[in-house]
C-alpha positions as CSV (number, residue, x, y, z in Angstrom):
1,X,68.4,352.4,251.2
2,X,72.3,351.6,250.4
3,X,72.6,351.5,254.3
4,X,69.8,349.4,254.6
5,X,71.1,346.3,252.5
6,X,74.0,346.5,255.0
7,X,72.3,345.2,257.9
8,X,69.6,343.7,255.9
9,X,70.0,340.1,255.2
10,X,66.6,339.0,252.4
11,X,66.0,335.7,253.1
12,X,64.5,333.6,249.7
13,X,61.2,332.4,250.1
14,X,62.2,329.0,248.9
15,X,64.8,328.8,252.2
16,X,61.8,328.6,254.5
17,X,58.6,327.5,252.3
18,X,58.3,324.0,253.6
19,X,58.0,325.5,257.0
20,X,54.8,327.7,255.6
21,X,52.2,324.6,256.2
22,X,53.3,323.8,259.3
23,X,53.5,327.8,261.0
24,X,50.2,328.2,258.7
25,X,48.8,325.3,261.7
26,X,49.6,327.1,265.0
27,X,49.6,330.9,263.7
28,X,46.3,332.9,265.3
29,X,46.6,335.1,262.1
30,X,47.0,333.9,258.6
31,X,48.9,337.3,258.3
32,X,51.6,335.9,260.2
33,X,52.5,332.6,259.0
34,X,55.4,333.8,256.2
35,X,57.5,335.3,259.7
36,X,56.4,332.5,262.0
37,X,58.1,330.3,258.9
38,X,60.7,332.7,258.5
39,X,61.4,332.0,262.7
40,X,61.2,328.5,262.2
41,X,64.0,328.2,260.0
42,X,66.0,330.8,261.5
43,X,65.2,329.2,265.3
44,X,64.5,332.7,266.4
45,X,62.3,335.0,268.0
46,X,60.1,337.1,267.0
47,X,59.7,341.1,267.6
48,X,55.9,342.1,267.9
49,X,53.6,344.0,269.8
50,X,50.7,341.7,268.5
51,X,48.9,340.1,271.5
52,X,47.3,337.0,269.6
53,X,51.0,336.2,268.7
54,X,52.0,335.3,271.8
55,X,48.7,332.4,272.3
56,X,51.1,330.0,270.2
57,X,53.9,328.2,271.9
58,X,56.5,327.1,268.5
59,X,57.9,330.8,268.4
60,X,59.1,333.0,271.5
61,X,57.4,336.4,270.4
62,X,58.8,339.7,272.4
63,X,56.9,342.7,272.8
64,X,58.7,345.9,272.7
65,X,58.7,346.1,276.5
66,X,59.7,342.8,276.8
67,X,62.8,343.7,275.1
68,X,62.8,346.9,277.1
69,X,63.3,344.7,280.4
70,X,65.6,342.3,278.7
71,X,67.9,345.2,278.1
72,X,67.7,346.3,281.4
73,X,68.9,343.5,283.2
């Protein structure tokens, strides 16, 4: 766990909670809005096998074999 707060960075809730609404309109699963938020504010992708994930357009989601590829090139 002491390893883990190393390379962990906990981002407040409050840092990315006026994002929540608008991630809660274009996420497929209500599941997913707090890292679709999180994403927002952070301008970054997102790592998931999750299909549906990838029907929205706001937030590049990889799959783990798209990351597989990416690493190969």
């Amino acid at each position: 766990m002491h390893m883990l707060k190393d390379i962990i960075t906990v981002v407040p809730k409050e840092d990315y909670s006026n994002l929540i609404s608008e991630a809660g309109n274009f996420s497929p699963d209500e599941k997913d809005v707090m890292y679709l938020a999180l994403a927002l504010k952070l301008k970054c992708a997102v790592w998931s096998n999750d299909k549906r994930l990838k029907q929205q357009d706001r937030v590049k989601v990889y799959s783990t074999e798209d990351l597989r590829n990416e690493l190969k090139k």
